[in-house]
Steps between C-alpha positions, in 0.01 A plus 500: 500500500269808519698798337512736820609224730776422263571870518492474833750237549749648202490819772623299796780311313620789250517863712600712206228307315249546730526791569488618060181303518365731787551797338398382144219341576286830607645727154365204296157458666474868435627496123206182448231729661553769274502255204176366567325819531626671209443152359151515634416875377634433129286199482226761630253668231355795484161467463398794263702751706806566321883396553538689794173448633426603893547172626814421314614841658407447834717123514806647340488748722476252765799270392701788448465634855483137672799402319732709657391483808520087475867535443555739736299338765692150352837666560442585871393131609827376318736734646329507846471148510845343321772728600438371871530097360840632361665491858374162604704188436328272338497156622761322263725780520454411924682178443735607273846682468609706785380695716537780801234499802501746719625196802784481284638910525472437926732253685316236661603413825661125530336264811737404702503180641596382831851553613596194679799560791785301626619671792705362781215457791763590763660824388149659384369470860513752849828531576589607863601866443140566355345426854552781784835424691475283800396183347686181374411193276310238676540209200511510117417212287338423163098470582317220643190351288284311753229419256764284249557800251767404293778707610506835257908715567394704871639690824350548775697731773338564813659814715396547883651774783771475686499457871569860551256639232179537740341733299473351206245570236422160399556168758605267120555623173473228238583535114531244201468455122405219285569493154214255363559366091222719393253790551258236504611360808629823695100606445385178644749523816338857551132346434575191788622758738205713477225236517688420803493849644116466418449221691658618807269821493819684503453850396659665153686841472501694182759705460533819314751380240583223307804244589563302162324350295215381770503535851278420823515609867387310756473590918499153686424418851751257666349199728726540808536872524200716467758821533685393187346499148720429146460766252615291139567627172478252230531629120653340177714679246490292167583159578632549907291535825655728751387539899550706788351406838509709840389382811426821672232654721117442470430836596706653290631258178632762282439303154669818367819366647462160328417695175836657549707198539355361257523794220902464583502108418277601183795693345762301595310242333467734157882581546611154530251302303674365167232476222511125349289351223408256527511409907548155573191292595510163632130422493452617179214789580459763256556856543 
């Protein structure tokens, strides 16, 4: 092995040694230079001149200027160059022993994952008083899957006016929950419902705030009465999917009104949503 790669490699594996070898290296380059030419000058005759002939002058004088100014020049690359390499870690000492980074003086934040919920489907639903007086429960029952879902835990209350109630705001006022096995499934139930929407060239509302985790607002037209249009609020809050429907005026839907109910079933939902880990899933679908 060729002597300075050897040195080389003794500097990577050795930090104290390498680093000796840096600053050594240049002093005894130095010393050898000024060997040789004093070496080279006694060896040197005069040629009929005398001891302290003009020549032999002129290269003494020469060494003893240069020579200084060698070491001196030699002493500024070393301590210009080395003391730097003094506050790297060397690449053993990287795999060894302990150590403090700077991620480790700052708390790092913990993911959560999702929180899966277990709440009763009935009692996290509209409840009668949250409506304007002057209207009464039409039916309440857990939701109906035409497409052959497997039934997920769900309510589904539907409120309407009463007789004497003609100026009602809305003509229905639907609201249900479904609490799916996971957040995989909630999403999908959201994803079906908006294709859907789509399809029917019904148009979407966007409204200025944010109901759960992910929410969509849709204005649909109704078949048999062109008057009437259903303003629906669909949005999902970890693992459950929570609507409110209106069936109100075309002319004037007020989707802020459905926001509204629907905001109020949001926090009863938050309030009276047990945490559970994990939820029970029949078929088996990961989170």
């Amino acid at each position: 092995m060729p002597g300075g790669f050897r040195v080389a490699v003794l500097a990577l594996e050795s930090p104290s040694l390498g680093l000796t070898s840096r600053r050594l290296l240049p002093l005894a380059a130095g010393v050898l230079l000024a060997l040789l030419v004093f070496q080279q000058l006694r060896r040197a005759e005069p040629a009929g001149e005398g001891r302290y002939a003009w020549g032999r002058r002129l290269a003494a004088g020469t060494v003893g200027l240069g020579f200084p100014v060698l070491l001196v020049g030699l002493g500024a690359v070393i301590f210009s160059v080395q003391w730097p390499l003094l506050l790297r870690p060397s690449p053993s000492s990287l795999g060894s022993g302990p150590r403090v980074s700077t991620a480790q003086t700052r708390p790092t934040p913990v993911p959560a994952g999702p929180r899966l919920l277990a709440p009763d489907p009935q009692v996290v639903t509209l409840e009668l008083k949250d409506l304007p007086s002057g209207y009464h429960v039409l039916k309440a029952n857990p939701v109906v899957f035409t497409s052959g879902e497997e039934s997920s835990p769900s309510w589904d209350v539907v409120f309407e006016p009463d007789s004497t109630n003609t100026g009602a705001d809305f003509a229905l006022a639907e609201s249900l929950a479904i609490v799916y096995p996971s957040v995989a499934l909630a999403n999908s139930a959201i994803d079906a419902l908006g294709a859907a929407e789509r399809a029917n060239h019904f148009q979407q509302y966007v409204p200025l705030s944010k109901l759960g985790d992910k929410d969509v607002v849709w204005v649909e037209k109704t078949s048999n009465r062109k008057d009437l249009v259903v303003v629906r609020v669909t949005w999902r809050y970890s693992n459950v999917v929570g609507q409110v429907s209106i069936l109100t005026s075309a002319n004037n839907p007020k989707p802020e009104r459905a926001l509204q109910l629907a905001n109020t079933q949001q926090e009863r939902l938050k309030a009276r949503a047990p945490v559970v880990h994990p939820l029970p899933n029949p078929r088996g679908t990961p989170v």
